[in-house]
mmCIF file of the N, C-alpha and C atoms, coordinates in Angstrom:
data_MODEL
# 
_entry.id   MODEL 
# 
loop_
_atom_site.group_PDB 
_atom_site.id 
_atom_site.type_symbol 
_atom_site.label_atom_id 
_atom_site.label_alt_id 
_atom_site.label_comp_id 
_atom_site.label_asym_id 
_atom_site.label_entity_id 
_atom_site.label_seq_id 
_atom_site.pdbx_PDB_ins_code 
_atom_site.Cartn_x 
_atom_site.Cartn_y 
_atom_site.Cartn_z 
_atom_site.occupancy 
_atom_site.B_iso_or_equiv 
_atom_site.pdbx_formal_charge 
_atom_site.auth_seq_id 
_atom_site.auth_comp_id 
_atom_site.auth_asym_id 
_atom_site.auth_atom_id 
_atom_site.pdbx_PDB_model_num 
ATOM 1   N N  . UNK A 1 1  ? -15.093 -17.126 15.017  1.00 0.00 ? 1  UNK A N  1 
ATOM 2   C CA . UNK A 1 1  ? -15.001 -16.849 13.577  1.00 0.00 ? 1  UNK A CA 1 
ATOM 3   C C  . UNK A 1 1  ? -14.979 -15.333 13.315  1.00 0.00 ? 1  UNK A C  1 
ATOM 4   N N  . UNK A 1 2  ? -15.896 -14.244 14.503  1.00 0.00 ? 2  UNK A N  1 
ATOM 5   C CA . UNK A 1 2  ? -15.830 -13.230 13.714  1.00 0.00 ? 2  UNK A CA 1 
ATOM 6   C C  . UNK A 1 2  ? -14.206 -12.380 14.335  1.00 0.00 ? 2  UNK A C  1 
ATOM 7   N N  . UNK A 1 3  ? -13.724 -13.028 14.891  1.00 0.00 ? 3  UNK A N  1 
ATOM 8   C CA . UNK A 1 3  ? -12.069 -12.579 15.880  1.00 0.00 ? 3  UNK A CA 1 
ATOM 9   C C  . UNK A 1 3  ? -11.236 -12.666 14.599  1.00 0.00 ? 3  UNK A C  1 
ATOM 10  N N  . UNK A 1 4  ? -11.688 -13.732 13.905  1.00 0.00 ? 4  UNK A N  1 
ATOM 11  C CA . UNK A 1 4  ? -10.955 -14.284 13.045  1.00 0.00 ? 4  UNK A CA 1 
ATOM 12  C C  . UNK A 1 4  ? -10.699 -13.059 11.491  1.00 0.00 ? 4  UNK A C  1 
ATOM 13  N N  . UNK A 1 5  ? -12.407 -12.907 11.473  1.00 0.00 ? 5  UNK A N  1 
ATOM 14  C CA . UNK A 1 5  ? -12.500 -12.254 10.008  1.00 0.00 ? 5  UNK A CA 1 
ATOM 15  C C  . UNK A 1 5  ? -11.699 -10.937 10.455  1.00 0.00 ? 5  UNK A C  1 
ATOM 16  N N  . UNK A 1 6  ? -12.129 -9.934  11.543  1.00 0.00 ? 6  UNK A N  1 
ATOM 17  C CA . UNK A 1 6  ? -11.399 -8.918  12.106  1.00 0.00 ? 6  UNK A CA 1 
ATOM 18  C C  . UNK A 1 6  ? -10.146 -8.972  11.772  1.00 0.00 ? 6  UNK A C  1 
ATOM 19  N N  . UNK A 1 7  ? -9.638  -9.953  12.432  1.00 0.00 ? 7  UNK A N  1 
ATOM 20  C CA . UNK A 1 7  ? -7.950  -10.083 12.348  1.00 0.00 ? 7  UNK A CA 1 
ATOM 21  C C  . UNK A 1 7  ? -7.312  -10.201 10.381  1.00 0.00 ? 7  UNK A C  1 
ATOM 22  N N  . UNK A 1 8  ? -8.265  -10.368 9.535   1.00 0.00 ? 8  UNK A N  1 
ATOM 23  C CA . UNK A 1 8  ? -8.088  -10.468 8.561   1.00 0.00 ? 8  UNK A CA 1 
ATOM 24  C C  . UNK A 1 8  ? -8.274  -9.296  7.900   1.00 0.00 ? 8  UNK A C  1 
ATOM 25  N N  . UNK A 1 9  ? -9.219  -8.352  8.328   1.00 0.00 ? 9  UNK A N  1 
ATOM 26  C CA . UNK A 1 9  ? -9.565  -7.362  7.535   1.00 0.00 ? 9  UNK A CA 1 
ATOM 27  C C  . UNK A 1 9  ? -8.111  -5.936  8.166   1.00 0.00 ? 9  UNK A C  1 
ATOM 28  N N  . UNK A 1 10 ? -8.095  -6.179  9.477   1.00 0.00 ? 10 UNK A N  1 
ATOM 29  C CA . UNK A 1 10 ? -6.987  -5.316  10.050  1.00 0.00 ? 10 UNK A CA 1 
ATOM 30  C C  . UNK A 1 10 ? -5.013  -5.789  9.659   1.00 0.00 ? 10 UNK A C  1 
ATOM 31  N N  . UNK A 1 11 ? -5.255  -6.703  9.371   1.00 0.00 ? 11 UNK A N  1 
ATOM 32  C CA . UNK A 1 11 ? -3.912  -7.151  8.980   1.00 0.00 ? 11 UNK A CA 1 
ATOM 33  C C  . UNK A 1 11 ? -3.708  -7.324  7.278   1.00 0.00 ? 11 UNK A C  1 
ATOM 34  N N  . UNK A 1 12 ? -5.009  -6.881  6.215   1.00 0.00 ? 12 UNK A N  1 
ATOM 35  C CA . UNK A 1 12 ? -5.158  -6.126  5.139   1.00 0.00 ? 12 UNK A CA 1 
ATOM 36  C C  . UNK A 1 12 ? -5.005  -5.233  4.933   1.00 0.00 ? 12 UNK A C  1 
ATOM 37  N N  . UNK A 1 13 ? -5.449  -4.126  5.633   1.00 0.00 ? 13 UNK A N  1 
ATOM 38  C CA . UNK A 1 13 ? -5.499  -2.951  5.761   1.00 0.00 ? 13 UNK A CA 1 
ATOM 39  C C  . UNK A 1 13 ? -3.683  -2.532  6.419   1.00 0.00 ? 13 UNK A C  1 
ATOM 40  N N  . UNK A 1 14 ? -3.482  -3.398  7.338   1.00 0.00 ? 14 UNK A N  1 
ATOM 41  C CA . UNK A 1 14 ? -1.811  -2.859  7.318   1.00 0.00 ? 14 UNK A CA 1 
ATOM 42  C C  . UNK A 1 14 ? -1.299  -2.742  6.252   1.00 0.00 ? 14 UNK A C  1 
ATOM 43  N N  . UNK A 1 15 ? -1.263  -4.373  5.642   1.00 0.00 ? 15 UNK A N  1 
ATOM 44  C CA . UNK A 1 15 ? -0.767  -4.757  4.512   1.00 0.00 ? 15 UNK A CA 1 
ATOM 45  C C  . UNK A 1 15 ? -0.566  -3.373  2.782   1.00 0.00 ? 15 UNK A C  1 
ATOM 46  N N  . UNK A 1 16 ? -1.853  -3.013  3.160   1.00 0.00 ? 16 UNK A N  1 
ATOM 47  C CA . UNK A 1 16 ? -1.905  -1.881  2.184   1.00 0.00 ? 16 UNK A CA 1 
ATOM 48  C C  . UNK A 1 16 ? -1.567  -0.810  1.865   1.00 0.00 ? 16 UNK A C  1 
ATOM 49  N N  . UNK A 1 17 ? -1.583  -0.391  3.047   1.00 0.00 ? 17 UNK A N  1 
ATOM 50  C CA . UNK A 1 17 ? -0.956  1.005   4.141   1.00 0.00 ? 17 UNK A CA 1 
ATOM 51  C C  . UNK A 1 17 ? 0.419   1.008   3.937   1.00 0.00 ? 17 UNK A C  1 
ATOM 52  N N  . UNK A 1 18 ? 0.901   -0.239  4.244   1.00 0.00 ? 18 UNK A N  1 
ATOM 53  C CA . UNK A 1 18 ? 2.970   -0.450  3.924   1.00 0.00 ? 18 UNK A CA 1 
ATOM 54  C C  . UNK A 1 18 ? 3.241   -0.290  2.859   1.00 0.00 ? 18 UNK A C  1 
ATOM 55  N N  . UNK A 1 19 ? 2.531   -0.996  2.083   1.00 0.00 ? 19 UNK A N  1 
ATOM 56  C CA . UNK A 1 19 ? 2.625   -1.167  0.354   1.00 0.00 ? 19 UNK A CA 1 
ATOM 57  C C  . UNK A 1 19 ? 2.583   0.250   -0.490  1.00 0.00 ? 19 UNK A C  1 
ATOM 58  N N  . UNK A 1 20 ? 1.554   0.506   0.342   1.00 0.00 ? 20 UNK A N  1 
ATOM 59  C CA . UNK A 1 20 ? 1.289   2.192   -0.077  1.00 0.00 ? 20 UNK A CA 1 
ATOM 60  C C  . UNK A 1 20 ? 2.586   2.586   -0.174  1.00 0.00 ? 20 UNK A C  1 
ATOM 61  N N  . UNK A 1 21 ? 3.001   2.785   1.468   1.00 0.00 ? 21 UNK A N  1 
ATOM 62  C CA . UNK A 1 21 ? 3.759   3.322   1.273   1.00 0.00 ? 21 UNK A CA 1 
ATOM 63  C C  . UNK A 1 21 ? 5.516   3.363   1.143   1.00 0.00 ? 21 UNK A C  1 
ATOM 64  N N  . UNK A 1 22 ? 5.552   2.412   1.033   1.00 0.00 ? 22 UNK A N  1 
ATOM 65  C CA . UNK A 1 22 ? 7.000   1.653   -0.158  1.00 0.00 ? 22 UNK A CA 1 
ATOM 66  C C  . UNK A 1 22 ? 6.721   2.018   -1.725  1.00 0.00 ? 22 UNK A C  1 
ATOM 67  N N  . UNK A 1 23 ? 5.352   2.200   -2.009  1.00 0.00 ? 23 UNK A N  1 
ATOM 68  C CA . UNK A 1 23 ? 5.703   2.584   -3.301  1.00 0.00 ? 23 UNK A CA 1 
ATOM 69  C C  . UNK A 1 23 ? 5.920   4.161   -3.420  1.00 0.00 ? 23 UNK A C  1 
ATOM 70  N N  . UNK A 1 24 ? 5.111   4.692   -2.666  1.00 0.00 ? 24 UNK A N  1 
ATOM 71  C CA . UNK A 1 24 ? 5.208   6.808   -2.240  1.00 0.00 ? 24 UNK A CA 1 
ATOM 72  C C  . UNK A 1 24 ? 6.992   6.830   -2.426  1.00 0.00 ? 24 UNK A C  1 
ATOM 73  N N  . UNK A 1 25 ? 7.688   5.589   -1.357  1.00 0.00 ? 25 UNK A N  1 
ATOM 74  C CA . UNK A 1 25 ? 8.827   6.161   -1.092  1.00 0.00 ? 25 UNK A CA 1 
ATOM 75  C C  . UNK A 1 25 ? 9.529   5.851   -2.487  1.00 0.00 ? 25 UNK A C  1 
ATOM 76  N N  . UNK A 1 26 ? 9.581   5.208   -3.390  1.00 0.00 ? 26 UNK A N  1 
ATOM 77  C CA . UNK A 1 26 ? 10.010  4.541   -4.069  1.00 0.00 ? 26 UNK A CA 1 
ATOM 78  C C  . UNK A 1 26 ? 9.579   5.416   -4.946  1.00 0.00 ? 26 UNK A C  1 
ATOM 79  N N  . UNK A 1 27 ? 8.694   6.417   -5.398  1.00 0.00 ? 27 UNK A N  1 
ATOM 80  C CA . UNK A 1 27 ? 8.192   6.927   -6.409  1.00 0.00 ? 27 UNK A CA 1 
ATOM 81  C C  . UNK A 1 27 ? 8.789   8.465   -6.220  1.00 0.00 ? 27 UNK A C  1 
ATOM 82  N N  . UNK A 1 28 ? 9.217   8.976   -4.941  1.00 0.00 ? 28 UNK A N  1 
ATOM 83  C CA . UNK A 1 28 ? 9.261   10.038  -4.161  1.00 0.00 ? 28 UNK A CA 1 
ATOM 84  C C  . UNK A 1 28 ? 11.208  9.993   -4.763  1.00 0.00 ? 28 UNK A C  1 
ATOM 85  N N  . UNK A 1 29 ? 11.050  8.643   -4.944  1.00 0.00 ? 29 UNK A N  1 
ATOM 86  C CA . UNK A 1 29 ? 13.162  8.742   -4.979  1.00 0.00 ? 29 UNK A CA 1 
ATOM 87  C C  . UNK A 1 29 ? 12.929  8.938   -6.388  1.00 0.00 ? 29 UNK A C  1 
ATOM 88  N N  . UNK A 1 30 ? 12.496  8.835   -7.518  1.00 0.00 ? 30 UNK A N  1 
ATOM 89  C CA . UNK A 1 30 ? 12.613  8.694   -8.515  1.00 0.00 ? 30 UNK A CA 1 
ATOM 90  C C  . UNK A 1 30 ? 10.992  9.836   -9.159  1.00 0.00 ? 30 UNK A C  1 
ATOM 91  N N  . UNK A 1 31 ? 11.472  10.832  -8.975  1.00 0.00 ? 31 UNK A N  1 
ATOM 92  C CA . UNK A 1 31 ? 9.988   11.703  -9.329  1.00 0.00 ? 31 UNK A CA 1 
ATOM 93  C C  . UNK A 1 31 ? 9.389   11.758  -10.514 1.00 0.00 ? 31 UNK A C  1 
ATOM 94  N N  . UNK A 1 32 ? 10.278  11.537  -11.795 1.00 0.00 ? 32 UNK A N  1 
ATOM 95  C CA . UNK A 1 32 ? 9.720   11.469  -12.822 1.00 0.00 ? 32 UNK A CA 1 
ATOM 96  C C  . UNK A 1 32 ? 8.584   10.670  -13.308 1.00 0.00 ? 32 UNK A C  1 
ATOM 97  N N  . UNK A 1 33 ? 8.871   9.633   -13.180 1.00 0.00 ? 33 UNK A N  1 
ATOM 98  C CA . UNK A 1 33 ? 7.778   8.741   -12.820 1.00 0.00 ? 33 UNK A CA 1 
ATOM 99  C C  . UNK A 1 33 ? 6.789   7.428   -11.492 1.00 0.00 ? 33 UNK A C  1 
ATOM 100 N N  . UNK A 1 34 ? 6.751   8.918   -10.398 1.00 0.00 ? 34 UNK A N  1 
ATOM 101 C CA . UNK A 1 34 ? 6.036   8.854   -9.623  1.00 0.00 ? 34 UNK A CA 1 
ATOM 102 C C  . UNK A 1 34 ? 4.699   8.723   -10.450 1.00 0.00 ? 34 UNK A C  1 
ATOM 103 N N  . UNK A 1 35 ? 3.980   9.585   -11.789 1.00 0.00 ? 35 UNK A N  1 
ATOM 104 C CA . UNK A 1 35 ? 3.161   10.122  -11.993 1.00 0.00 ? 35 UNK A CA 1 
ATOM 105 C C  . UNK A 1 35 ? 2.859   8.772   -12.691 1.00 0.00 ? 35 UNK A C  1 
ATOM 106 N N  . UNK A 1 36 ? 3.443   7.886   -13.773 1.00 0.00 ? 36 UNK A N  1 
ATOM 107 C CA . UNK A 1 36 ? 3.292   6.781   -13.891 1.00 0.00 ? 36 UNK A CA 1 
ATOM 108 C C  . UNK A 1 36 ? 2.930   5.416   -13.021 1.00 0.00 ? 36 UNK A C  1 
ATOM 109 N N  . UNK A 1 37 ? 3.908   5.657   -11.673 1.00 0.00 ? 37 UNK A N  1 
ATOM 110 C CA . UNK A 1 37 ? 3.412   4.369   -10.757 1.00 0.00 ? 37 UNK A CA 1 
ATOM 111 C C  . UNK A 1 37 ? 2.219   4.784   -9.812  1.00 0.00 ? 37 UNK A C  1 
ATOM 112 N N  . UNK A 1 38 ? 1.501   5.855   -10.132 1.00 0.00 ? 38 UNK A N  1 
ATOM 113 C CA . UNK A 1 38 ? 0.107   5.813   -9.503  1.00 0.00 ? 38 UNK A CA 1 
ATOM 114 C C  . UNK A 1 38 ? -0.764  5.332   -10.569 1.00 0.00 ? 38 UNK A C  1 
ATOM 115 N N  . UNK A 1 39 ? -0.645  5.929   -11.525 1.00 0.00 ? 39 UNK A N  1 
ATOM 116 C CA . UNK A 1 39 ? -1.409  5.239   -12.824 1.00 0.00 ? 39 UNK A CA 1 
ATOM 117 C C  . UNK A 1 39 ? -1.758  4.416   -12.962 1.00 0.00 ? 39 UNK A C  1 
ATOM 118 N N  . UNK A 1 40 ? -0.245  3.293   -12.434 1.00 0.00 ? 40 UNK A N  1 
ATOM 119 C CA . UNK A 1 40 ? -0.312  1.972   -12.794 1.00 0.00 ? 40 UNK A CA 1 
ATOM 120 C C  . UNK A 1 40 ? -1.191  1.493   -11.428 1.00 0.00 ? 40 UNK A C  1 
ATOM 121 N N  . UNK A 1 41 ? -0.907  1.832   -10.068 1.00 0.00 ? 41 UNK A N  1 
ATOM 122 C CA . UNK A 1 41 ? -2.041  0.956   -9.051  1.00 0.00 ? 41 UNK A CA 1 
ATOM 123 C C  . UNK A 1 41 ? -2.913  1.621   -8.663  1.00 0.00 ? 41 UNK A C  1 
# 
């Protein structure tokens, strides 16, 4: 069980990390409102 929770908390933490940073890139193409899509998450 605790292999389990591990594998959950590290494959969150990817999860977030990507997300992060798809939105950086996504905010980085469009700068004007970069300053808005941090706001928003």
């Amino acid at each position: 069980k605790q292999c389990l929770q591990l594998l959950e908390k590290v494959s969150g933490t990817f999860l977030f990390l990507y997300l992060h940073a798809r939105i950086k890139l996504w905010a980085d193409r469009r700068e004007q409102i970069s300053v808005d899509t941090y706001i928003m998450f």
